[in-house]
N, C-alpha and C positions, 0 to 999 in steps of 0.2 A: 504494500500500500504506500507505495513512496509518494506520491501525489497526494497524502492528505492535506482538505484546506478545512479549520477549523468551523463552526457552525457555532456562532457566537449571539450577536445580535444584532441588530435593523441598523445599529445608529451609524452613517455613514461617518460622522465627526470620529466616534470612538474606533470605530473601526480601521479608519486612517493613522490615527498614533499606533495602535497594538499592530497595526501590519508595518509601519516604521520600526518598534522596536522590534518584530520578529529579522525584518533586513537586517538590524546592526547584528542580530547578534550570529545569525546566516552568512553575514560577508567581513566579518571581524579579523582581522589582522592584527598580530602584535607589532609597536611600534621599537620593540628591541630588533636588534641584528648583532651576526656575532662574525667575530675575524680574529684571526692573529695576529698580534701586535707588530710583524713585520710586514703588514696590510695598512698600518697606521702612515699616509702621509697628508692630506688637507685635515686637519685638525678643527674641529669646534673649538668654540670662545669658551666651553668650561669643559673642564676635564675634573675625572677623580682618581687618585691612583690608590689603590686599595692592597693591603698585604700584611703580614705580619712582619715582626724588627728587621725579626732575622731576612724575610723576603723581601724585602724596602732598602738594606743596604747590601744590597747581591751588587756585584759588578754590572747587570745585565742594566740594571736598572739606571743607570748613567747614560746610556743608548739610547733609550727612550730620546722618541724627538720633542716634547715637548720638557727637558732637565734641565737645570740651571743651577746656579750654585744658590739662587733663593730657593726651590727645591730642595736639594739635599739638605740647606738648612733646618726646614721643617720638617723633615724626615728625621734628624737628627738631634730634634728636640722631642719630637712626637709617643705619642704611649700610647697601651694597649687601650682599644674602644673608644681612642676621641678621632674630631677631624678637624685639621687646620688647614688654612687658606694662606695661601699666598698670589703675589701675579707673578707670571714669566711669559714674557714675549709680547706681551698684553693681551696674557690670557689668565683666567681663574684657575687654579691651579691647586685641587682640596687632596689633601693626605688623609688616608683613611685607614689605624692601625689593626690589625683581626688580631685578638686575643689567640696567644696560643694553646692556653689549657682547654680541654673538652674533657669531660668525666666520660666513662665508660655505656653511659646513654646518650651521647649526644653525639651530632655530626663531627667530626673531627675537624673540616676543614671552614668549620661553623660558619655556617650561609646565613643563619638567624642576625648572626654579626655585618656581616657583607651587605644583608638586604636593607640593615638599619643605615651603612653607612652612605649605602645608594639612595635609598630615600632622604636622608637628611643633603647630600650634596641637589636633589632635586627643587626641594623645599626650599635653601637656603640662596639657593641662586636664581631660583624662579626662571629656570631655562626650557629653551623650546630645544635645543638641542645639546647632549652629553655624549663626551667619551668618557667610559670607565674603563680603568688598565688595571685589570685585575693579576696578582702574581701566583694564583692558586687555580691549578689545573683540573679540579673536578669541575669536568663541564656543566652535566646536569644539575651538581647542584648549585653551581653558579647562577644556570639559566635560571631556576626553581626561585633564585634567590629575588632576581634582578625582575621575575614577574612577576612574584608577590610585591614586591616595594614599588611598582609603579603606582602614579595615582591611581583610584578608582574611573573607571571608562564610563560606567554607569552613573547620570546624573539629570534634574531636570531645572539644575539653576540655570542661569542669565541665559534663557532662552535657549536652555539645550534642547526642551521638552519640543522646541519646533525644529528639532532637527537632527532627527531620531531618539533621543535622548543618550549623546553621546558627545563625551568632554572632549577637549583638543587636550591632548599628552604631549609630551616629550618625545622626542624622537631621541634616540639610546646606541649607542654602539660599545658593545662589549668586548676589550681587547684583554685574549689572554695571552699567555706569555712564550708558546709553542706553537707548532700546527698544530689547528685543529684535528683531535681523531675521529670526530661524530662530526658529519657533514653540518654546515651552518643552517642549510633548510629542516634538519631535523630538531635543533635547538630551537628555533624561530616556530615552529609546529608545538612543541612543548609550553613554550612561551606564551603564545595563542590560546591552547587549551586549558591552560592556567589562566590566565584574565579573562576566557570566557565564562570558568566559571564564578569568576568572582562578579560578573556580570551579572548571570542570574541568579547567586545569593543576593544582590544588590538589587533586584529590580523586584517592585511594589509588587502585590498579588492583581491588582485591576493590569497590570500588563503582564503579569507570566501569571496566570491561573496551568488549569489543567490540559485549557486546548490548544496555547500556543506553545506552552512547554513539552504537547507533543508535536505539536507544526514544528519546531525547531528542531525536536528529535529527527524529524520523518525527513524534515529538508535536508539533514546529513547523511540520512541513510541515503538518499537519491545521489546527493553529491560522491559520496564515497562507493558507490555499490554494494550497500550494507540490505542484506534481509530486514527485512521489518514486518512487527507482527502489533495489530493497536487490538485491545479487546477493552472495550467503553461500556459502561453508563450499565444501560440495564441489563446487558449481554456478561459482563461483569455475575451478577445475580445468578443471571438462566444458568453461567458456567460453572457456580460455587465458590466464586472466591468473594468469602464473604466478609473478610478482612477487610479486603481494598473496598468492598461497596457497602459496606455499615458506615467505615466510616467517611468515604465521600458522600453519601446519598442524602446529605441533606442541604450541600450548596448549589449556587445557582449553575455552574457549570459541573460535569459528570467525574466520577472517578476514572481511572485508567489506569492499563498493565500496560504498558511500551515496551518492547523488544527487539533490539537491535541485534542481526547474527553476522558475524565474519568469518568467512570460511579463504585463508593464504591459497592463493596461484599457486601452483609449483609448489616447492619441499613443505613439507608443515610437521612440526612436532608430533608424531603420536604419542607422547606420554602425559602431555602437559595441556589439558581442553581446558580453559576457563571462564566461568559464568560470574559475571556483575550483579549486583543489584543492589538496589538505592533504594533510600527512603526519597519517597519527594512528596511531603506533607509543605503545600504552595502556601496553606495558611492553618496555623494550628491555634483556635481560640481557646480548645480547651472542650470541645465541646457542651454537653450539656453540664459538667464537672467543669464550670468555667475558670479561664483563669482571672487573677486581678487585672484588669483592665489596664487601669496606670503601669503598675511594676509589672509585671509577667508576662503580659502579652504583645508589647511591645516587641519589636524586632524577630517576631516569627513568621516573617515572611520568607524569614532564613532557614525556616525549619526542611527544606528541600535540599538544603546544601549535602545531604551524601548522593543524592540523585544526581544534582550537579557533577561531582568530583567523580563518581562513574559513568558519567554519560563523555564526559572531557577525558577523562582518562581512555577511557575505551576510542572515543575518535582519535587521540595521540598514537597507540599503540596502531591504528588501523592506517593512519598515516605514514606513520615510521615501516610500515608494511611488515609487521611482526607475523612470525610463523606459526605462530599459536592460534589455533581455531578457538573463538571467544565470542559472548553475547554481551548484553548488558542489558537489566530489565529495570525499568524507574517503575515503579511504584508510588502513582501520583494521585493525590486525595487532598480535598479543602475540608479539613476537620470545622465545618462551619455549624448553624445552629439555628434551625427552622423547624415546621412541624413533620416533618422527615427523619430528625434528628434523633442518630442511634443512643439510647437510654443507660445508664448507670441499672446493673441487674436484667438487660435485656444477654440471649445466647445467640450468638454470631457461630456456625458453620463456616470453617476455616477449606481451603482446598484439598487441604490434606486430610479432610475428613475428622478433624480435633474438631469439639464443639468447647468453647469457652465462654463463661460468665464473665459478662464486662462489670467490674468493678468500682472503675474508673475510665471514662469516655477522652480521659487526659493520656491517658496510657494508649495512645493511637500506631503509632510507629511500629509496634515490633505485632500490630495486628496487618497490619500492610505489607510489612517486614518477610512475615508469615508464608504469606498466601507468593510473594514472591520469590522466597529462598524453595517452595514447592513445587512451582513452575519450571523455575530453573533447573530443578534435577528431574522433570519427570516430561514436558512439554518443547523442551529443544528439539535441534535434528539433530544433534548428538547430546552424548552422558559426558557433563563436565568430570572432573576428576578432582575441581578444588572450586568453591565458591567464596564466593568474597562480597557480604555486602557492608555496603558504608553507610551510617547514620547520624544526622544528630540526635542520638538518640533517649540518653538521661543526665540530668543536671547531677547524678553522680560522677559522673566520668572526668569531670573538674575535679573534686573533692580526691579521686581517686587515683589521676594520673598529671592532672595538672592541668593549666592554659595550651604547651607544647608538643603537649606527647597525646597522640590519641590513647586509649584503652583497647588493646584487641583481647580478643576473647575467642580462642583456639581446638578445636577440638586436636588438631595431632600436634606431635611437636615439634614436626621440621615443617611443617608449613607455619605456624609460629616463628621458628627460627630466621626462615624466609624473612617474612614481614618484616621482623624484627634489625638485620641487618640491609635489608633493602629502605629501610627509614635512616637508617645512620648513616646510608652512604647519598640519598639524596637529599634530608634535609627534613622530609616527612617524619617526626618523629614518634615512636609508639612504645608502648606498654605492655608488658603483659597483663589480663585480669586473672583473675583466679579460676579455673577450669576444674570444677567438681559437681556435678551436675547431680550425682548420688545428695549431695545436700543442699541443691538448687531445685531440685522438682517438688520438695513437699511444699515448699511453698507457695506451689501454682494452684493445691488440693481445693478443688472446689465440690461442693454439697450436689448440685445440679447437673455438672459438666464434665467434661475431660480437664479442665483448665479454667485458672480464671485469667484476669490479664495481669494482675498486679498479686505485688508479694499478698501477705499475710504478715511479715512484718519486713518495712519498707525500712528496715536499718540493717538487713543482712547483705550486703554485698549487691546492691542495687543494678550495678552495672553487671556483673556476671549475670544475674538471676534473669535481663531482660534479653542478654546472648544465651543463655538456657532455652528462653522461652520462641528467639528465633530461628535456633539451629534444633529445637523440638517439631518445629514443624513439617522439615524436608523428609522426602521422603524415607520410611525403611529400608529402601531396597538399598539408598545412595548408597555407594560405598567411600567415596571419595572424602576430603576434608573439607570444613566448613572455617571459614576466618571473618569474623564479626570483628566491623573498625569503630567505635564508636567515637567519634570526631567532636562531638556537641561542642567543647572549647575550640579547643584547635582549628577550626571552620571559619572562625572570626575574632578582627581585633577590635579595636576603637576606629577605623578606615571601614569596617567593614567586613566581607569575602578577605578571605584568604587565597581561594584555590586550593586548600591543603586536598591531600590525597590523590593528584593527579600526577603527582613525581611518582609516587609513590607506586601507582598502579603501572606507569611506565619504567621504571626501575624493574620493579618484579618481572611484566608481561611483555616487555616490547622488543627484546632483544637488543638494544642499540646502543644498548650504555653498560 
């Protein structure tokens, strides 16, 4: 169904903006590019030269065409984590030092650091154009670094709203310090899928509901030669996934499963199939179980953001032309509140055939979560062998893992292991949660049902018990493993979108790094 066009409504006024913002984010292009620093000759009026001590007083770094001996000066004053400015040639000229300690959970060549110090030389010089001369050769997570730190694309101040709702940036040239080993269109691809997710974390629920967030789906699948499978609204119901349609069925626009399939030309891994799936809760009020209005419900329009990061992740990897046959299924629902609206103690029939007692109509995610990780392993044209879905999924996951590390939650332990080193080496960083499911199901024990949705007591290990309750619902037969990312922090800062989990998914799945 590549040709889907949305069925929205009459107003041709509103129809005109939401069909502007489905273009930007259909023809979006990152405005980084990336080179080797022996590619460096028409220079920009600011540059940042970025590195640790030790890489900042290398010999090589004298070469550099924009060095001076006002340069080395502030290189030679400079400390770990600040930046200072000077001019050379009458040009700005920002020193950026990268800390060289990293504890044993963190990225070594810390992009967290790099991307602060790109964003602040952005900031400080209010430039339309930058070079950044980085001396630290991890590409991806360089690129990872330098797309989360651009401003946000999405916006509808001084008249962006007439003109798609999309900011003027910087334009960015990333100089590292060798040739490139990863071709510069496959970093500039990565870079792309990373801001576009931070696009549709960023963008209001009246322009990404549930029909354009699969119009944007479906326009990638055409563009890319991606399968595509929409199962909507009431067809949802007749199918059984009663997850996804309890808790969309009561907003003005329908629930949706979206499925994206990639099946590699020529050689393809047989060992390694992998299936996505997102939460993409477009607006989570809280349903009938509302939230507080003022504090809590605010900024959930971001509650889509794991659907986001496997939907970008998966178009990177399909770009980068990875040999891995892969899907990816969003899982889209406006946990909205009419007289439609699914009930606290109403039972919802899951696809997998679980019946569970809603407890809490707040507890929506890992009911969508559900019916998706079920699909995945029983309704593809082939049997993954590892599923992976990303959620913002519980306000534990803060308390548990932090602002930067997501919480995974594993059922084996070298797929764990995976994640776990593929976050350190691009920047994605994660966690383990605790994997004991023997004393995570009695707390699902419901009177009524196979399940409820929520603990029984909501201070045992929160964030495992709701990866319990989404890796309970795949099939028996799977046999393969299940990696639950729960993102809820790490998705967003004070800017915004992150894009987190789209390195991440290409670090694991793309072959290319």
């Amino acid at each position: 169904m590549p040709g889907y066009k949305r069925e929205r409504t009459a107003s041709k006024y509103e129809e005109k903006n939401v069909s502007e913002f489905v273009a930007t984010c259909l023809d979006f292009k990152t405005s980084i590019s990336f080179h080797s620093a022996s590619e460096a000759t028409s220079l920009s009026e600011h540059i940042v030269l970025i590195g640790t001590e030790e890489q900042l007083k290398a010999p090589e770094v004298s070469k550099l065409p924009f060095h001076s001996a006002d340069v080395a000066q502030v290189i030679a004053a400079a400390s770990a984590g600040s930046i200072t400015g000077t001019f050379s040639a009458g040009r700005r000229v920002n020193v950026g030092v990268v800390p060289t300690a990293a504890t044993r959970n963190n990225c070594a060549s810390r992009p967290d650091v790099i991307g602060v110090l790109i964003g602040q030389a952005i900031a400080d010089g209010k430039v339309k154009t930058l070079d950044v001369f980085v001396r630290c050769a991890e590409e991806l997570a360089v690129a990872t670094a330098a797309a989360k730190s651009m401003p946000p694309v999405f916006t509808a101040k001084k008249g962006a709203a007439e003109k798609a709702y999309k900011a003027e940036v910087p334009s960015v040239r990333i100089f590292f310090p060798g040739n490139l080993t990863a071709p510069a269109a496959s970093l500039a691809a990565v870079a792309t899928n990373i801001e576009l997710s931070r696009i549709l974390f960023d963008a209001p629920t009246n322009l990404l509901d549930t029909t354009t967030f699969t119009e944007i789906a479906a326009g990638y699948a055409a563009k890319l030669g991606c399968g595509i499978d929409i199962i909507m609204g009431e067809e949802l119901r007749e199918r059984g996934y009663g997850g996804v349609y309890g808790v969309g069925k009561a907003a003005e626009f329908p629930p949706a499963l979206v499925t994206l399939t990639y099946k590699p030309q020529g050689e393809m891994d047989p060992k390694d199939k992998i299936a996505l799936v997102g939460k993409g809760i477009v607006y989570d009020t809280g349903g009938l179980a509302i939230k507080a209005p003022a504090t809590f419900m605010c900024g959930m329009k971001g509650d889509m953001g794991g659907a986001a990061s496997v939907l970008c992740g998966f178009l990177a990897c399909v770009q980068l032309k990875t040999k891995k046959e892969m899907s990816v299924t969003l899982c889209l629902a406006d946990n909205a509140i009419s007289a439609r609206a699914q009930r606290n103690d109403d039972i919802v029939r899951m696809k997998s055939g679980h019946t569970v007692e809603i407890i809490n109509t707040d507890a929506e995610g890992r009911l969508v979560l559900g019916d998706g990780v079920y699909h995945a392993c029983t309704e593809l044209s082939f049997t993954p062998t590892l599923i992976v879905d990303m959620a913002t999924l519980t306000g534990a996951q803060g308390i548990a893992t932090g602002h930067k590390h997501a919480g995974i939650y594993c059922t084996d332990d070298a797929a764990e292991q995976r994640t776990l080193v593929a976050g350190r080496k691009c920047g994605d960083l994660c966690f383990p949660l605790l994997y004991a499911p023997e004393y995570h199901a009695p707390e699902f024990t419901s009177p009524v049902a196979d399940m409820r949705n929520l603990m029984l007591q909501t201070n045992n290990a929160g964030c495992s018990c709701a990866g319990h309750f989404v890796v309970e619902n795949t099939s028996k037969d799977f046999k393969g493993a299940n990696v639950h990312v729960d993102l809820a922090f790490p998705s967003h800062n004070k800017a915004g979108g992150t894009g987190f989990g789209v390195a991440l998914t290409v670090q694991m799945f793309s072959g290319a790094f």
